[in-house]
N, CA, C and O atoms as a GROMACS GRO file, in nm:
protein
  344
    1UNK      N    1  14.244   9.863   6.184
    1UNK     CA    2  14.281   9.902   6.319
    1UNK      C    3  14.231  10.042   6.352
    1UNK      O    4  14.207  10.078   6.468
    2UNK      N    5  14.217  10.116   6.251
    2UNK     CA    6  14.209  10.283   6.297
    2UNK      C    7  14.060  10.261   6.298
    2UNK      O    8  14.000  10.337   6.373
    3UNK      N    9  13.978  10.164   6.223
    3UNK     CA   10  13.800  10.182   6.271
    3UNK      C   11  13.752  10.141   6.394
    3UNK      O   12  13.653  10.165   6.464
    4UNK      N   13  13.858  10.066   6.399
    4UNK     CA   14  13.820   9.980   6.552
    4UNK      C   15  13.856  10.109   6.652
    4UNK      O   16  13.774  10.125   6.743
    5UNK      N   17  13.972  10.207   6.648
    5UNK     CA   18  13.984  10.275   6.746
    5UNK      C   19  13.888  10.342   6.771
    5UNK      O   20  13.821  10.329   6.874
    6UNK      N   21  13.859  10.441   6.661
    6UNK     CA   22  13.761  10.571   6.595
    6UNK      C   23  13.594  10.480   6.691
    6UNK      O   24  13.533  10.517   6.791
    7UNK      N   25  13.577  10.381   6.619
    7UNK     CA   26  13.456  10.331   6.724
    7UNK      C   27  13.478  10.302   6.853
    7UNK      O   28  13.368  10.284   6.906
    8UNK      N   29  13.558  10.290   6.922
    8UNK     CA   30  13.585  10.277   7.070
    8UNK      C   31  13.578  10.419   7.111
    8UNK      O   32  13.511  10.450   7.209
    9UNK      N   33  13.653  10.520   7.030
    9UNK     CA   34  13.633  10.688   7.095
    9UNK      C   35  13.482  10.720   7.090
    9UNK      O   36  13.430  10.802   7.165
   10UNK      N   37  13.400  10.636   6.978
   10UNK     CA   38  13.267  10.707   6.995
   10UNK      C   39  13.168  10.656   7.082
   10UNK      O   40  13.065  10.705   7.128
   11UNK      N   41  13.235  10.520   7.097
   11UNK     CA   42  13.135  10.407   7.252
   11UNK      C   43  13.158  10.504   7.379
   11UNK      O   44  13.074  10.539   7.462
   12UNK      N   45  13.269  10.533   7.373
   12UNK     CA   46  13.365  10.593   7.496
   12UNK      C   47  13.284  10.717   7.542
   12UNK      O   48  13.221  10.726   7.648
   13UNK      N   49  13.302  10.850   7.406
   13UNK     CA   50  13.219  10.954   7.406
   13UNK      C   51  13.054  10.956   7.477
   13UNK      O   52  13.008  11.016   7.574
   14UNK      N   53  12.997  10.864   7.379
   14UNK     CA   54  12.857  10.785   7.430
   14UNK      C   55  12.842  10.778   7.553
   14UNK      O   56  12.741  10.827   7.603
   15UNK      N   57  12.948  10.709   7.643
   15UNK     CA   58  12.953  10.665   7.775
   15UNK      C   59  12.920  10.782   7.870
   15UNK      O   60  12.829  10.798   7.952
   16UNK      N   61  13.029  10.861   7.830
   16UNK     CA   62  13.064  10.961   7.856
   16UNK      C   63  12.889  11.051   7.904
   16UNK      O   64  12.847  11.065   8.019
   17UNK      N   65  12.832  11.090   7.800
   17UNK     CA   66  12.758  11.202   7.802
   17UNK      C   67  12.635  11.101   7.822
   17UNK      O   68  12.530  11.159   7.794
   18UNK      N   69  12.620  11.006   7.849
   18UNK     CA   70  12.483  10.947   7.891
   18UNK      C   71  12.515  10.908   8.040
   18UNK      O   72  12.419  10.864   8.103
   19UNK      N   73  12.668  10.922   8.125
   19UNK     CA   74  12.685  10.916   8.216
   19UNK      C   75  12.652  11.056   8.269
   19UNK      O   76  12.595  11.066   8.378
   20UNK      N   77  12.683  11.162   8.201
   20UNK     CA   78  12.675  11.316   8.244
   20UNK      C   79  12.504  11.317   8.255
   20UNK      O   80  12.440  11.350   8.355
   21UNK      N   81  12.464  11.285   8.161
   21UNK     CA   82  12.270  11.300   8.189
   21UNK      C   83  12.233  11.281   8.314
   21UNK      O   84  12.201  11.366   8.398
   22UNK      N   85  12.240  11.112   8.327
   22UNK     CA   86  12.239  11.029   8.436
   22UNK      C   87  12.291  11.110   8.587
   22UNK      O   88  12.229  11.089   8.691
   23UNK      N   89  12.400  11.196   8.582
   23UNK     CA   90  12.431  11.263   8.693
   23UNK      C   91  12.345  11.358   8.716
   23UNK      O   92  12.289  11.373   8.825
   24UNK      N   93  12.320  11.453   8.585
   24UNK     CA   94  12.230  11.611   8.572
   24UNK      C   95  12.067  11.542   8.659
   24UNK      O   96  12.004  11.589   8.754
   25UNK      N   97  12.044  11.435   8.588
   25UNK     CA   98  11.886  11.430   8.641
   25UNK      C   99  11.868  11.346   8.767
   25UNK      O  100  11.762  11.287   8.785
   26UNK      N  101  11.952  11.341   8.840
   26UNK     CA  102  11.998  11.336   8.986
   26UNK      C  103  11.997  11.415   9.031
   26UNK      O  104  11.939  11.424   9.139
   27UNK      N  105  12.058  11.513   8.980
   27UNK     CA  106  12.098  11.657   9.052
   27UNK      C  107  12.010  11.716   9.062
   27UNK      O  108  11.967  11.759   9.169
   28UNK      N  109  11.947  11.737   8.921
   28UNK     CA  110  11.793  11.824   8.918
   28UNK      C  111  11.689  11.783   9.002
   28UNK      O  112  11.607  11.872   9.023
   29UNK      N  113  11.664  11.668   9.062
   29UNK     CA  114  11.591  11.626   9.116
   29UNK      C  115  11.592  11.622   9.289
   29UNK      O  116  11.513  11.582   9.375
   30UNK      N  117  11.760  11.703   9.286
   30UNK     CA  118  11.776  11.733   9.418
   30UNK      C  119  11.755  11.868   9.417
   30UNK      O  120  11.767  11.934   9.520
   31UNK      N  121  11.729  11.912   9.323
   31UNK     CA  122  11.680  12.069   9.321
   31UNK      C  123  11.762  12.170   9.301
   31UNK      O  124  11.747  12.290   9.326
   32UNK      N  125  11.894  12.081   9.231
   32UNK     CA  126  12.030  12.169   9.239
   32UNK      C  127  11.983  12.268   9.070
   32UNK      O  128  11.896  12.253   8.983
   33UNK      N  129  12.080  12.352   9.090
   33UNK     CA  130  12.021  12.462   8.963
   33UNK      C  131  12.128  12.416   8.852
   33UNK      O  132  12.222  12.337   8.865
   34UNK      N  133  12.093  12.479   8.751
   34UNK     CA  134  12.161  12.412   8.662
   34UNK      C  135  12.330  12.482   8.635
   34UNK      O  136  12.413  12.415   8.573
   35UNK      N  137  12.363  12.614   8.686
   35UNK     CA  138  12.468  12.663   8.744
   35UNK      C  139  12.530  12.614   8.853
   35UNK      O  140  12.645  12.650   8.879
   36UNK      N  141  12.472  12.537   8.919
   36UNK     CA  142  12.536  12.482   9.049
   36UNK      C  143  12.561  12.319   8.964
   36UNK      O  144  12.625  12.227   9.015
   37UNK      N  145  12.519  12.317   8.877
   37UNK     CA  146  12.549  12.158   8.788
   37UNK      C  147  12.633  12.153   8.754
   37UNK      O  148  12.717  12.080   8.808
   38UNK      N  149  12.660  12.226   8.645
   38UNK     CA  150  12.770  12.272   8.595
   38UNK      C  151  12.890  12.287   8.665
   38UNK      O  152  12.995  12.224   8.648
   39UNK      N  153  12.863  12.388   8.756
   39UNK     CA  154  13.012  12.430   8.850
   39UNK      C  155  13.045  12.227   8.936
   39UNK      O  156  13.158  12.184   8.959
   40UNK      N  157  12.962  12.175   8.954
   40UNK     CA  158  12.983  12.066   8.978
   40UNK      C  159  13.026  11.972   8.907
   40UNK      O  160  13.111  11.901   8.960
   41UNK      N  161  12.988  11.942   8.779
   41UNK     CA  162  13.030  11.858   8.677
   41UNK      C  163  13.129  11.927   8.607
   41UNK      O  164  13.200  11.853   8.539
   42UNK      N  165  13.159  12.057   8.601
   42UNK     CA  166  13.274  12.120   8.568
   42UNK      C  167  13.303  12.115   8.405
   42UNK      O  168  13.402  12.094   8.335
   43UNK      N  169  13.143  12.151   8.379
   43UNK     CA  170  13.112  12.217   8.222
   43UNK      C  171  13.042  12.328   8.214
   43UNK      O  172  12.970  12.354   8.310
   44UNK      N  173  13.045  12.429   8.088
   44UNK     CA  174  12.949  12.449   8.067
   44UNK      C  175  12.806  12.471   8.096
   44UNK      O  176  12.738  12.369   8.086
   45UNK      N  177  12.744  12.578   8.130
   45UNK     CA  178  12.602  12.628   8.144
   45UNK      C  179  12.518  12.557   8.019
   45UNK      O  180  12.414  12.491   8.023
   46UNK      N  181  12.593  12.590   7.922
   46UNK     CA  182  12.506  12.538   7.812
   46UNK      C  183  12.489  12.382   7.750
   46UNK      O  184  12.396  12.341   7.679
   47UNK      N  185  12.618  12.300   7.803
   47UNK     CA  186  12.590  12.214   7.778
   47UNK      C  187  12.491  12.121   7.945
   47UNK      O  188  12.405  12.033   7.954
   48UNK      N  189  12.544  12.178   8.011
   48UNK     CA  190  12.355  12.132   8.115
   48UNK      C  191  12.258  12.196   8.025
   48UNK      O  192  12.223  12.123   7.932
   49UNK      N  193  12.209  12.301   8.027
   49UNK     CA  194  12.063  12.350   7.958
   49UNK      C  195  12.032  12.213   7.832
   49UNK      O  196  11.925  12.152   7.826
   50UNK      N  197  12.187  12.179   7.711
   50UNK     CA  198  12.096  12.123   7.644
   50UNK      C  199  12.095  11.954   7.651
   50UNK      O  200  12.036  11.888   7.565
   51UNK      N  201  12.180  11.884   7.781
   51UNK     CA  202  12.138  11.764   7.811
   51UNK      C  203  12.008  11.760   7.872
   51UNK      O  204  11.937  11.660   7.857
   52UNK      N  205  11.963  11.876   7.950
   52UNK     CA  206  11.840  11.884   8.042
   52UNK      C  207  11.698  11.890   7.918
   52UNK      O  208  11.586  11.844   7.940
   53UNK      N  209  11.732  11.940   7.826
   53UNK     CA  210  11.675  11.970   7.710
   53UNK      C  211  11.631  11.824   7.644
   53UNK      O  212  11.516  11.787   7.620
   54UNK      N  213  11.733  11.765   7.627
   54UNK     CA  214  11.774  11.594   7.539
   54UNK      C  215  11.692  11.541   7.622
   54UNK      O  216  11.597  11.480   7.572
   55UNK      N  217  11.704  11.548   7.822
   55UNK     CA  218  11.663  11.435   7.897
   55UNK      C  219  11.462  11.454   7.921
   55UNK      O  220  11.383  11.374   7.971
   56UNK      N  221  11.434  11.606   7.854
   56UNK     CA  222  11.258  11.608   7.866
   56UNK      C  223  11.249  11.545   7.733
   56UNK      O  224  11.156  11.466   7.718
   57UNK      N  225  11.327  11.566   7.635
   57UNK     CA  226  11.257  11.512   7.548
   57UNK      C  227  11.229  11.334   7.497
   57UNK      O  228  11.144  11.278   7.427
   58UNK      N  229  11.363  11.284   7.583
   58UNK     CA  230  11.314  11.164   7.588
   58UNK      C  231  11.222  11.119   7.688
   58UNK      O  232  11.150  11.020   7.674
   59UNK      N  233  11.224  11.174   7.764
   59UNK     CA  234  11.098  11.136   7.870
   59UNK      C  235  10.978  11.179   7.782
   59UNK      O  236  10.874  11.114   7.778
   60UNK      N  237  10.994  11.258   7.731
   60UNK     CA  238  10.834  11.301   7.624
   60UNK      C  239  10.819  11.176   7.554
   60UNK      O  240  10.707  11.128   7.540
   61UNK      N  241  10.914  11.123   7.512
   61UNK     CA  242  10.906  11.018   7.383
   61UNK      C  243  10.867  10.883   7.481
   61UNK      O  244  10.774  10.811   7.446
   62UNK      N  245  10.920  10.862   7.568
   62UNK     CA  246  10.902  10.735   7.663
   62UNK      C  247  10.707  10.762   7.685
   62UNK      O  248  10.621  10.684   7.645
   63UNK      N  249  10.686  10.870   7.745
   63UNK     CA  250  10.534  10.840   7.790
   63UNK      C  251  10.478  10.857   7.678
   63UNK      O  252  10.361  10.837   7.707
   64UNK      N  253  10.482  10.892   7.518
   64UNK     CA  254  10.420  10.903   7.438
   64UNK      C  255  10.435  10.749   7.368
   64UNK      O  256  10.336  10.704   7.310
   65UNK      N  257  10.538  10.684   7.372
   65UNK     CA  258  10.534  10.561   7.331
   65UNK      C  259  10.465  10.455   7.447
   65UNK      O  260  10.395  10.357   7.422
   66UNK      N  261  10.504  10.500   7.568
   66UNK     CA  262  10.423  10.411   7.642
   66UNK      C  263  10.277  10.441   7.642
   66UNK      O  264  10.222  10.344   7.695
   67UNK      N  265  10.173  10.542   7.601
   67UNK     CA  266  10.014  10.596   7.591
   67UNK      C  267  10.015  10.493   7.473
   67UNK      O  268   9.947  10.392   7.492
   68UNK      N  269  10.086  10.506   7.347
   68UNK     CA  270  10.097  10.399   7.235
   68UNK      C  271  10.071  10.235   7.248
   68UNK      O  272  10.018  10.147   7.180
   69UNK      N  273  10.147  10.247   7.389
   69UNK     CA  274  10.139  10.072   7.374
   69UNK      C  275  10.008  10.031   7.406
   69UNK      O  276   9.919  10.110   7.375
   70UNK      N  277   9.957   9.873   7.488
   70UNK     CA  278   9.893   9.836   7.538
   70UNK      C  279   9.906   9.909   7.662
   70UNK      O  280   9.964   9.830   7.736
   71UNK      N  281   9.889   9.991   7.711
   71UNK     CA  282   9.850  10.029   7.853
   71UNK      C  283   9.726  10.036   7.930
   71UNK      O  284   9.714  10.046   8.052
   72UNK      N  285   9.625  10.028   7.832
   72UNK     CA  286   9.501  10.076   7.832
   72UNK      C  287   9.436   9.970   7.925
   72UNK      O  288   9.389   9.963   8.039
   73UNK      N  289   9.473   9.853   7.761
   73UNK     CA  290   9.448   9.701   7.785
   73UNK      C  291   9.501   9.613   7.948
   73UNK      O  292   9.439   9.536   8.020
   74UNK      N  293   9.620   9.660   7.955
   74UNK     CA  294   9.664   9.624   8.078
   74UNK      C  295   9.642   9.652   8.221
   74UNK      O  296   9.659   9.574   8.314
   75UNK      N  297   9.590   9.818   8.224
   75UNK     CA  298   9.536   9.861   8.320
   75UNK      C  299   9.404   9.831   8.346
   75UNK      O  300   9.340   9.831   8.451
   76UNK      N  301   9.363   9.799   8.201
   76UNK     CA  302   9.156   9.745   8.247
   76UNK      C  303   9.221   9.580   8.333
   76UNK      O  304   9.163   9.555   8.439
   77UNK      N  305   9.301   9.506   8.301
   77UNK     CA  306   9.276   9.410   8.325
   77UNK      C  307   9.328   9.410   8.481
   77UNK      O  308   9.285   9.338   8.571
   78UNK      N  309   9.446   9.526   8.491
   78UNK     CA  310   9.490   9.527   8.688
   78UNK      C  311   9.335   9.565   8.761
   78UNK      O  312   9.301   9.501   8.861
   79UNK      N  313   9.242   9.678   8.702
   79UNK     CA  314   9.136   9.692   8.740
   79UNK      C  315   9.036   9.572   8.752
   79UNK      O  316   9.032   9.533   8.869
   80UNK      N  317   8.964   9.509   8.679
   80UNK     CA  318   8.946   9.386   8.674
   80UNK      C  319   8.975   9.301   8.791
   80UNK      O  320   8.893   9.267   8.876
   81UNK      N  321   9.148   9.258   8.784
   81UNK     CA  322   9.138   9.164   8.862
   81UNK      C  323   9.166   9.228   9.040
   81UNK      O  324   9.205   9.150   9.127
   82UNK      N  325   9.140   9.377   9.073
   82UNK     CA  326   9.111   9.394   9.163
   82UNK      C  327   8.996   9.382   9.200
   82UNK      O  328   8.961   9.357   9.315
   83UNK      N  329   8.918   9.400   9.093
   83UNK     CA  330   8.740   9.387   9.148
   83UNK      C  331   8.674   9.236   9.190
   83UNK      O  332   8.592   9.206   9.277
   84UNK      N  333   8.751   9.149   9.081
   84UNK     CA  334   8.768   9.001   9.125
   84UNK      C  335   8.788   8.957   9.256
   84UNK      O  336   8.739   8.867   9.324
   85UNK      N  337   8.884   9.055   9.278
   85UNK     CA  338   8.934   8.998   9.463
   85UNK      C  339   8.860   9.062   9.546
   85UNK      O  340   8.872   9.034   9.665
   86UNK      N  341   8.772   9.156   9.509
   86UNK     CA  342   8.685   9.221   9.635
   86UNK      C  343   8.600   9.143   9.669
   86UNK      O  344   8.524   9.170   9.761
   0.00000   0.00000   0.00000
C-alpha cells in the first residue's frame, strides 16, 4: 500500500512540473519575462530559469533526434512529388 502511494506522489509531482513547463513556454512565448513568470505561477526565479533551461534542452534533443531520423529521405521525396505535379 505505501508503494502504491509513494508512486502516485511521484506521477502527481511529474504532473505537476511538466504542467508548470507547459505554462512557462506559453508565457515565454508571449514575451512575458521570467520574473513576471514566476510572480505569476507563484514560484521562484530560479525554478523558471531552470525549467526554461530543461525546456531548450529538450527542444535541442527533439531537433537533434529529428536531423537523426529519416528527414532527409522524406523531404527529397515531398520535393519529388512536388516536381511530379508541376
Amino acid at each position: 500500500m505505501i508503494r502504491i502511494i509513494h508512486k502516485l506522489i511521484l506521477v502527481t509531482h511529474k504532473f505537476k512540473i511538466e504542467d508548470r513547463r507547459r505554462k512557462i513556454a506559453i508565457l515565454l512565448a508571449q514575451s512575458i519575462t521570467e520574473t513576471e513568470i514566476a510572480q505569476e505561477l507563484n514560484v521562484n526565479q530560479s525554478t523558471i530559469s531552470r525549467d526554461i533551461k530543461m525546456l531548450k534542452e529538450l527542444s535541442q534533443r527533439f531537433v537533434f533526434d529529428l536531423a537523426e531520423s529519416n528527414l532527409a529521405y522524406y523531404y527529397k521525396q515531398c520535393i519529388d512529388g512536388i516536381e511530379e505535379v508541376r
